[in-house]
C-alpha positions in Angstrom: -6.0 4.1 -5.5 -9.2 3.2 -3.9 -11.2 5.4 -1.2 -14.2 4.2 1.1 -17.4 6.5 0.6 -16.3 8.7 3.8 -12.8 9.2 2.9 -14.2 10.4 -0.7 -16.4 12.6 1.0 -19.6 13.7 0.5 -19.2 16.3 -2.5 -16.4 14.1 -4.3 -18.6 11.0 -4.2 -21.8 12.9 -5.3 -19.5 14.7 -8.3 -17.2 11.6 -9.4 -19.6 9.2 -9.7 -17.2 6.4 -8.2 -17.5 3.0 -9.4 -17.4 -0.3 -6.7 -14.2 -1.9 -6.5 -15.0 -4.1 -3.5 -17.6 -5.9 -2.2 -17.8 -7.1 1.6 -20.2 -9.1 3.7 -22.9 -8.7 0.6 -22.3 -4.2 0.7 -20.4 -2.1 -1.5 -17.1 -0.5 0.6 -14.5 0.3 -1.8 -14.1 2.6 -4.8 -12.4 3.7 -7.9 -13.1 6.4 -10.1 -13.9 6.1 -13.8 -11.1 8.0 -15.0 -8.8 6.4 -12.6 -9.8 2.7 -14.0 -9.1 3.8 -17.0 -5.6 5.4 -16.4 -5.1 1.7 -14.1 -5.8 -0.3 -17.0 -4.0 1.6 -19.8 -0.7 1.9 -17.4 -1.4 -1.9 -16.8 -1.2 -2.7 -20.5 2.6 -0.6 -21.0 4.4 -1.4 -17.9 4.6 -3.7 -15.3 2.4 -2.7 -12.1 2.9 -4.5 -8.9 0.0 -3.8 -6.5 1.5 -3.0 -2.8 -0.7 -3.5 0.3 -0.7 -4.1 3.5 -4.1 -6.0 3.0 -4.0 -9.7 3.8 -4.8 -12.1 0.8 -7.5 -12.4 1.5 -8.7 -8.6 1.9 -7.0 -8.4 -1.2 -8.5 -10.2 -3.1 -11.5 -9.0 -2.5 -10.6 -5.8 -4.7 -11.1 -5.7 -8.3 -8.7 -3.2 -9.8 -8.2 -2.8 -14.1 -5.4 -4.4 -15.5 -6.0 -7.5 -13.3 -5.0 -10.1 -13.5 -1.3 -8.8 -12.0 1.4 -11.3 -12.5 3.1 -10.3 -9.1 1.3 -8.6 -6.2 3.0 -7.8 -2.7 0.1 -8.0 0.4 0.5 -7.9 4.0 3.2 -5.2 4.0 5.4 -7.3 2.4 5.0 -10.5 4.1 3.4 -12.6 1.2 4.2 -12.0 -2.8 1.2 -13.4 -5.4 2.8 -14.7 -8.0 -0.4 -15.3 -10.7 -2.3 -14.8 -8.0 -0.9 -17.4 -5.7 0.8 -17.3 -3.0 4.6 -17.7 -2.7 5.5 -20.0 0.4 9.6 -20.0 0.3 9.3 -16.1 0.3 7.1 -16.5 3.4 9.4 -18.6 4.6 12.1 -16.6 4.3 10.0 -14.2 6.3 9.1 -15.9 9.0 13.0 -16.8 9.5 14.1 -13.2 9.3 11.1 -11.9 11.9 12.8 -15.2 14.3 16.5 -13.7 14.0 15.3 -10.1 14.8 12.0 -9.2 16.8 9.6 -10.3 19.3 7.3 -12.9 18.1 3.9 -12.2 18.0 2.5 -13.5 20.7 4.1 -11.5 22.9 3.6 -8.7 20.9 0.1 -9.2 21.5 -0.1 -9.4 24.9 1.9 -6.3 25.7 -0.9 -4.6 23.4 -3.5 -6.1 25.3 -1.6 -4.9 28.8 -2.2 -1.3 27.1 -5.6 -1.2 25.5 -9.4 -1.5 26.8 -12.5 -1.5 25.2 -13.0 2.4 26.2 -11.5 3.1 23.6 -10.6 0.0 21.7 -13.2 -1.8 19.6 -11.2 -4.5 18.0 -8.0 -5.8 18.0 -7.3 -7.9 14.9 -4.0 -10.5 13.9 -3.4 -10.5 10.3 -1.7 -13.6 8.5 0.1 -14.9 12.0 2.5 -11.7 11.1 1.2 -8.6 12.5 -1.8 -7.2 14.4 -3.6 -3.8 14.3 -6.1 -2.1 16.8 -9.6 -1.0 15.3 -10.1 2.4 18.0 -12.3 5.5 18.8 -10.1 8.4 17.6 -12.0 10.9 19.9 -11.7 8.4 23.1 -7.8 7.5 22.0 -5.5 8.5 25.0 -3.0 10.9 23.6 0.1 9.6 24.5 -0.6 6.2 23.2 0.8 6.3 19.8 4.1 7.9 21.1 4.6 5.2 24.0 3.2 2.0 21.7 6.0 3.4 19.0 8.9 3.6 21.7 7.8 -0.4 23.3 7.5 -1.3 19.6 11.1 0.3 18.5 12.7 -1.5 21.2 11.5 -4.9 20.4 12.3 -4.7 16.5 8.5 -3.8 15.5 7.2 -1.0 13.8 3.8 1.0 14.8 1.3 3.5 11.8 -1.8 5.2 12.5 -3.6 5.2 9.3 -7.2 6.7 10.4 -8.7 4.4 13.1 -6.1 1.7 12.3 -2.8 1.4 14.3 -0.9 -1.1 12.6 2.0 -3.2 14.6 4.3 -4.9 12.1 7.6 -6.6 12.2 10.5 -4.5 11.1 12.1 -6.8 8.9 8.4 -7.3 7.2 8.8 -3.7 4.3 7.3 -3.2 1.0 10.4 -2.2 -0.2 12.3 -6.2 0.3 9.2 -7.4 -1.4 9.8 -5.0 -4.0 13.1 -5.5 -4.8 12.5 -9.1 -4.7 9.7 -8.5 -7.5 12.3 -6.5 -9.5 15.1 -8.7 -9.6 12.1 -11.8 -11.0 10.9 -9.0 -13.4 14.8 -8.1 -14.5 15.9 -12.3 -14.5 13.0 -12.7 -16.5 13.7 -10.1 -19.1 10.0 -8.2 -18.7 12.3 -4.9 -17.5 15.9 -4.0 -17.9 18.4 -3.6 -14.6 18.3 0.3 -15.1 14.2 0.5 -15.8 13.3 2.3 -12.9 10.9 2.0 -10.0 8.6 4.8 -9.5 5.6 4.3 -6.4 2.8 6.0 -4.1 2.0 5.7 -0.8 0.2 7.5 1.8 1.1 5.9 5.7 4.5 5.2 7.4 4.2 1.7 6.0 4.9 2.8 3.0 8.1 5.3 3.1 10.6 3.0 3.2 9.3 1.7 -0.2 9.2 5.4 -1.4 12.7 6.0 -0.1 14.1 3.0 -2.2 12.1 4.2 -5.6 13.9 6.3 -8.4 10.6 8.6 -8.6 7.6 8.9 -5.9 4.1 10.6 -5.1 2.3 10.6 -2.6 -0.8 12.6 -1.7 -1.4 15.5 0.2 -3.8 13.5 3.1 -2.9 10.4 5.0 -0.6 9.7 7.6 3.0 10.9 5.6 1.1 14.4 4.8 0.3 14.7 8.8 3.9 13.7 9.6 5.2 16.3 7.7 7.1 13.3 5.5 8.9 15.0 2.5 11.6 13.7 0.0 13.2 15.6 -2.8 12.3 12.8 -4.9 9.2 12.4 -3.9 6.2 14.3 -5.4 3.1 15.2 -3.6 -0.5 15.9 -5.2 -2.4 19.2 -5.5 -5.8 17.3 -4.6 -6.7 14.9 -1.9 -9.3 12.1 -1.8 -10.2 10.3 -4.7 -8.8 13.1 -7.3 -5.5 12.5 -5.4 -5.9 9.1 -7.1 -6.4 10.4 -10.8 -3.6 12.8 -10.4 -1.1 9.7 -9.0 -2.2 7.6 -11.8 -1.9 10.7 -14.2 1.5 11.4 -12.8 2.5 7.3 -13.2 1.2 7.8 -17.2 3.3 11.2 -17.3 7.0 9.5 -16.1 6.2 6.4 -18.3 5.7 8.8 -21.7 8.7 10.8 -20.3 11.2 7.4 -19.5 9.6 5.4 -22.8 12.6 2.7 -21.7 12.5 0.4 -25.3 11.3 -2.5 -23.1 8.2 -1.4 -22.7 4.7 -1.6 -24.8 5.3 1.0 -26.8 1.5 0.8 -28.5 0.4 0.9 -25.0 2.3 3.9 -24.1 1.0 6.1 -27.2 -2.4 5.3 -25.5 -1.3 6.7 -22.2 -0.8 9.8 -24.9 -4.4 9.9 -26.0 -5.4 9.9 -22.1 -7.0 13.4 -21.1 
């Protein structure tokens, strides 16, 4: 939903006239365009929406998206849920207990990538929330068969490996969007804000997030990232005309679509006749 001035581009930032969605270190990184806050925010006010990251907290919260506050937020791929914007420590727990039972802790994680990496081609190598780590690199000075040899290491030891851009992300397989997720749902169902058949519809754009695609009745996802250069397709699973920052209006305009469609009785129903006035 939001796009850095260079993954806009050039002639999308100059035409869309993005808006700042995130500040960092005192300068403007992050952005949303108009219509897009405005499809966020009326989407926000007839359903519940459950930002999904793999941003720590604390990147996270650096973002200010429309229809904020969210009652429940998922960050660091899963590994932490915001409930009213604070953290949830017996989920984490639970967490850290299932990455225990069933992969390589994280330290040792670490070194290996350390054994592998140098700064020819590495410029940072980052630990997020004590849960998973990610390598900041040169893409043009990135040996080639890296990725494929990281992912094998990584698959053996119960960890998962996604190159989103310069990132290369290292996570704990147990640690998915899609646990979080259903977690989420089954609060949002005991609580009676959704029914048990109200369905889950998502977008994503890197490995990190199919598995929460796979588990959702509807998906989009847009046609750059890291899925679109796998070649990652689902018959359930949409995928947008545009890329960059109109990829993001036509998600959202696809999320207001299905709601109007679905119009479950459990919803806002005032709010969904404004998704109908929405361009």
């Amino acid at each position: 939903m939001i796009y850095s001035r260079s993954a806009m581009g050039a002639e999308q930032f100059a035409t869309l006239a993005p808006k700042c969605v995130e500040i960092y270190q005192e300068a403007p990184i992050s952005y949303m365009t108009a219509h897009s806050q405005e499809l966020l925010a009326r989407l926000a006010a007839a359903v519940p929406v459950v930002p999904v990251t793999t941003r720590t907290q604390a990147q996270f919260d650096r973002v200010t998206l429309p229809g904020s506050p969210f009652p429940y937020a998922v960050v660091s791929n899963g590994g932490r849920i915001l409930v009213d914007g604070t953290d949830d420590a017996a989920w984490r727990a639970s967490i850290d207990d299932a990455v225990r039972s069933s992969a390589a802790d994280l330290d040792t994680v670490v070194a290996e990538l350390k054994r592998r990496t140098d700064d020819s081609w590495v410029k940072s190598l980052r630990i997020a929330d004590d849960l998973f780590c990610y390598l900041v690199v040169d893409l043009d000075a990135q040996p080639a068969d890296f990725l494929a040899d990281w992912t094998q290491w990584c698959g053996r030891h119960g960890w998962t490996v996604s190159q989103q851009g310069r990132k290369i992300y290292a996570t704990p397989g147990c640690v998915t969007k899609s646990s979080a997720i259903g977690e989420v749902r089954r609060r949002l169902v005991d609580s009676g804000r959704i029914t048990a058949d109200a369905p889950l519809i998502s977008a994503g754009d890197g490995w990190l997030d199919a598995d929460l695609l796979e588990a959702s009745d509807a998906a989009i996802r847009p046609s750059h990232g890291e899925l679109e250069n796998l070649g990652w397709n689902r018959a359930h699973v949409a995928v947008t005309e545009h890329s960059g920052a109109l990829a993001g209006e036509e998600i959202l305009t696809w999320f207001c679509d299905y709601v109007r469609s679905v119009s479950p009785d459990d919803i806002n129903q005032d709010a969904v006749n404004e998704l109908e006035a929405t361009p």
